[in-house]
Backbone as JSON, one array per atom type, in Angstrom:
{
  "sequence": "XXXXXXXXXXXXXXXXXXXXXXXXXXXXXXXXXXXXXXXXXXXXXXXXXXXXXXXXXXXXXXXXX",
  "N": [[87.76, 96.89, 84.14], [87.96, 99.37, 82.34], [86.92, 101.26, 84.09], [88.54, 100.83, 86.46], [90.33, 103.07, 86.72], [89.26, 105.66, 87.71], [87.6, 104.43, 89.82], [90.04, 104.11, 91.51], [90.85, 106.78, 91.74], [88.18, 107.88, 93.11], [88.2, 106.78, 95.58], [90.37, 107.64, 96.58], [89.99, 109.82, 97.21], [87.77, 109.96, 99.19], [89.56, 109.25, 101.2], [90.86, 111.12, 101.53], [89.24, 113.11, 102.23], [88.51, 111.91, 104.93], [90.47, 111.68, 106.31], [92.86, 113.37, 106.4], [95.43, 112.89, 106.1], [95.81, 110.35, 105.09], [97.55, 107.4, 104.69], [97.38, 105.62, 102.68], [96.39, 106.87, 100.86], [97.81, 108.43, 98.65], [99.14, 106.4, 97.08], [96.42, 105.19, 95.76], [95.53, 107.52, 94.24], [97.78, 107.73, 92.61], [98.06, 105.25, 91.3], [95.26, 105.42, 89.53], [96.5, 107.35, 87.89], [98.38, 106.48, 86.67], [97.22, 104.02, 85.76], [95.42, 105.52, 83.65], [96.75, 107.06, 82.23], [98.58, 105.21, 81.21], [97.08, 103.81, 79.65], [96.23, 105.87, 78.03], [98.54, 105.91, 76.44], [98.87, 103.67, 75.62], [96.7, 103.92, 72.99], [97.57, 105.55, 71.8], [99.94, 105.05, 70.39], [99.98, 102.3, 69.72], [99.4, 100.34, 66.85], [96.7, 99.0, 66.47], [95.42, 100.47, 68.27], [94.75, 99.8, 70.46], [93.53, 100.04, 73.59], [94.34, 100.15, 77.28], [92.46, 98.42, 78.57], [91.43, 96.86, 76.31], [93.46, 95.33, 76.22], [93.8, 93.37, 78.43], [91.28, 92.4, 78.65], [91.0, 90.79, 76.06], [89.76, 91.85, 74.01], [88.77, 92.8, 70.71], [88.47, 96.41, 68.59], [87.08, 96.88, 65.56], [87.07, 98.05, 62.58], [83.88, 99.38, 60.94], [81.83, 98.2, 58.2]],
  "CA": [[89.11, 97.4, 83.95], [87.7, 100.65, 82.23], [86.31, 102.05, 85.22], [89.29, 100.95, 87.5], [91.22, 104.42, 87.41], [88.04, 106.41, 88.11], [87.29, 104.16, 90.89], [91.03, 104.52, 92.1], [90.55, 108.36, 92.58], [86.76, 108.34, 94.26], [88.67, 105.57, 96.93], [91.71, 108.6, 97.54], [89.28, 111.47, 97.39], [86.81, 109.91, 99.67], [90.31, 108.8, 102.02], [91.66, 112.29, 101.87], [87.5, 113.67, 103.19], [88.04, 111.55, 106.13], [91.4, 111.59, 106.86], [93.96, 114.19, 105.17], [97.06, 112.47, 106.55], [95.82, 108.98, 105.28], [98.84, 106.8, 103.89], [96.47, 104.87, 101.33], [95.31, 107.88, 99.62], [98.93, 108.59, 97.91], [99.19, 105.32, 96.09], [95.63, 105.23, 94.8], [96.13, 108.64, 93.25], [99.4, 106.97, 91.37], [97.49, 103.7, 90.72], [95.02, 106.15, 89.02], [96.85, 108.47, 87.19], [99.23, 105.65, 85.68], [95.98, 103.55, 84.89], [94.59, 106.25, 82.66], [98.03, 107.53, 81.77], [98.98, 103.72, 80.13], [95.88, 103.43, 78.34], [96.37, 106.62, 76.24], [99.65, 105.6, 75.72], [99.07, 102.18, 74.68], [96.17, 103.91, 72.18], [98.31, 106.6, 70.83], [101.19, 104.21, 69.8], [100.06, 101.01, 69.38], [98.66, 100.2, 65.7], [95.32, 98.96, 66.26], [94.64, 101.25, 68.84], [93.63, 98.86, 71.53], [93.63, 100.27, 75.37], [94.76, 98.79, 78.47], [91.17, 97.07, 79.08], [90.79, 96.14, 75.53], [94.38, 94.42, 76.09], [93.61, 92.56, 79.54], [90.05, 91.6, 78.56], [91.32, 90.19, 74.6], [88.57, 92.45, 72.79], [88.91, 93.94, 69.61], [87.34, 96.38, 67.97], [86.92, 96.12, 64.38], [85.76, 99.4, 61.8], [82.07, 98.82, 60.26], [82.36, 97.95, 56.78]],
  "C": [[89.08, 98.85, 83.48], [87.76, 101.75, 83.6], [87.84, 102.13, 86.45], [90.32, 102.77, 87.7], [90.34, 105.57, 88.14], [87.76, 105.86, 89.34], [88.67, 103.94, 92.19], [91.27, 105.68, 93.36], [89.5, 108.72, 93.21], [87.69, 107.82, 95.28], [89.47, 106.65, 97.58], [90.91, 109.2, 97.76], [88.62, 111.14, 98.67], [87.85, 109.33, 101.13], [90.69, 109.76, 102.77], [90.31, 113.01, 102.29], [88.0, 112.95, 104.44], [88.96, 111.74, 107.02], [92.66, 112.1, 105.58], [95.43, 113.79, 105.26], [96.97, 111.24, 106.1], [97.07, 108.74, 104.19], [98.58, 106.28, 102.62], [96.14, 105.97, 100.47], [96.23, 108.21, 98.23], [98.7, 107.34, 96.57], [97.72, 105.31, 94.94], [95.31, 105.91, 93.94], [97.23, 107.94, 92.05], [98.71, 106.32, 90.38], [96.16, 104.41, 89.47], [94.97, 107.05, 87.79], [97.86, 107.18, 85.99], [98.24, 104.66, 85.1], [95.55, 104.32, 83.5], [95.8, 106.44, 82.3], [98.56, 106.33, 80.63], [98.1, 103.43, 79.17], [96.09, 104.83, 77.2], [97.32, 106.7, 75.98], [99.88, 104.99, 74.73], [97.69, 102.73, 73.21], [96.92, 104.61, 70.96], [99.36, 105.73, 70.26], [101.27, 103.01, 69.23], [98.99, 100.85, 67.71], [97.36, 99.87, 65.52], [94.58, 99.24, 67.74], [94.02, 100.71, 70.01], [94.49, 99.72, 73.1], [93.95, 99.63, 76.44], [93.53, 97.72, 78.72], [90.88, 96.48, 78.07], [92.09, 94.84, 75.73], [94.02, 93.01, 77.01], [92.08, 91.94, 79.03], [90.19, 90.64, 76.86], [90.46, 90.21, 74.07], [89.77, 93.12, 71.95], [88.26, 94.92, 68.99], [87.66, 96.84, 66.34], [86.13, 97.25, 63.72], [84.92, 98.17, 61.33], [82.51, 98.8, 59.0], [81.46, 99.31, 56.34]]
}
């Protein structure tokens, strides 16, 4: 889930190399940008700081004593 926005934008980049008119390349850009975009939302606002992948996977993490 980390990785998914990173592997969003190789998928457009490597859509828009082959084909600069492709229809798919738009969305995965979005899908992308609002991936990473929600996660430092949800860190900056939410109280214990958890990220979109710590949400979907139900990690925590926990200071060191």
């Amino acid at each position: 889930m980390k990785l998914l926005p990173w592997q969003c934008a190789h998928m457009a980049v490597s859509r828009l190399v082959r084909e600069p008119d492709s229809a798919v390349a738009m969305p995965l850009l979005v899908a992308a940008y609002a991936l990473a975009g929600a996660s430092v939302v949800l860190v900056l606002t939410r109280r214990d700081r958890a990220a979109l992948h710590d949400l979907v996977t139900a990690t925590r993490v926990l200071p060191s004593p």
